[in-house]
C-alpha positions as CSV (number, residue, x, y, z in Angstrom):
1,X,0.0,0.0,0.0
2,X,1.1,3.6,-0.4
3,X,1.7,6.2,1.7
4,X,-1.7,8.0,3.0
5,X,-2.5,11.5,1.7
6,X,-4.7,12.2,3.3
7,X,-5.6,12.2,7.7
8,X,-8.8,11.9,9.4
9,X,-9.4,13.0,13.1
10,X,-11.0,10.1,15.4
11,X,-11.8,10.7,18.9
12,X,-9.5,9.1,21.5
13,X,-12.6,5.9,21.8
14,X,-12.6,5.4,18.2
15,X,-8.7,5.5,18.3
16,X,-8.9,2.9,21.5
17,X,-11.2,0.6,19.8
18,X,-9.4,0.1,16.1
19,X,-5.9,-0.1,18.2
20,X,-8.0,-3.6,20.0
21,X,-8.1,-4.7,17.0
22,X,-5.3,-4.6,15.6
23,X,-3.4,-7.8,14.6
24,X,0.2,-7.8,14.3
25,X,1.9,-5.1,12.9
26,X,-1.3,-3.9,10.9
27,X,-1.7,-0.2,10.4
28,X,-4.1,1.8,11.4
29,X,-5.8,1.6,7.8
30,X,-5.4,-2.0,7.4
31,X,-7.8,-3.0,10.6
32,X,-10.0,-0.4,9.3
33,X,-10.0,-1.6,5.8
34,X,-10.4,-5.9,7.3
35,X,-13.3,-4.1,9.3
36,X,-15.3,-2.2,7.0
37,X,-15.0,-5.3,4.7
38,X,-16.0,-7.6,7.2
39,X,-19.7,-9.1,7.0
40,X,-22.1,-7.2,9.1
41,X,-24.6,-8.1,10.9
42,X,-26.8,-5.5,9.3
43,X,-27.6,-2.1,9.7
44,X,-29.8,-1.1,12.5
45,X,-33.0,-0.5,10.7
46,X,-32.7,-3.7,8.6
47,X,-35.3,-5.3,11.1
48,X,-37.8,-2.5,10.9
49,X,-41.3,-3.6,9.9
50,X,-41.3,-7.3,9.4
51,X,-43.2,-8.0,12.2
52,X,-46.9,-7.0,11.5
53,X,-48.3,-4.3,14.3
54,X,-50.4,-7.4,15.4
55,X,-47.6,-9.7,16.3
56,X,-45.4,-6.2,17.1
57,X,-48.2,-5.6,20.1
58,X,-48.0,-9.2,21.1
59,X,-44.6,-9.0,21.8
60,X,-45.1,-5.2,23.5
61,X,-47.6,-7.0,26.0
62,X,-45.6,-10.4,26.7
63,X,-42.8,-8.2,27.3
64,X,-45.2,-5.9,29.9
65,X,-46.3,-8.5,31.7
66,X,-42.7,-10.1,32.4
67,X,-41.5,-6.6,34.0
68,X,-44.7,-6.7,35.7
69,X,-43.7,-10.3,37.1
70,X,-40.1,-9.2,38.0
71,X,-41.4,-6.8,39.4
72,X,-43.7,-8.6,41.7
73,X,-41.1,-11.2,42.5
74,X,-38.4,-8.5,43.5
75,X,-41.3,-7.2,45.7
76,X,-42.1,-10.0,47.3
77,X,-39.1,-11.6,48.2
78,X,-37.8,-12.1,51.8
79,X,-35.4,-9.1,52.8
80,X,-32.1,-10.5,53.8
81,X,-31.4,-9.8,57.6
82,X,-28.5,-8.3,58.8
């Protein structure tokens, strides 16, 4: 590869997390280029609407009523005594 011509400014986290990956003697522009060709796992609105709003408020409730049953469980369980 070249020599870069051009620079980009990360933040000191974005710097932290592409030095973790590093293998070896990569460069900064290798990990990045391994990374950004890596598979994803998609991008975060790939899974918006294909649930119908049926089956969307059937999972809303199911999900309601187990917080509600934590809930009650955390509630009534014995206090421990000192």
């Amino acid at each position: 590869m070249g020599a870069a011509n051009e620079q980009i400014r990360v933040s000191e986290t974005v710097k932290r997390k592409i030095e973790r990956r590093r293998r070896g003697n990569e460069s900064y522009n290798d990990v990045l280029e391994r990374v950004l060709g890596e598979q994803d796992s998609g991008d975060f609105e790939d899974g918006f609407g294909r649930w119908s709003s049926d089956e969307a408020d059937r999972v809303r409730e199911e999900r309601r009523k187990s917080k509600a049953k934590r809930k009650r469980r955390m509630r009534d369980r014995p206090t421990d005594s000192a």
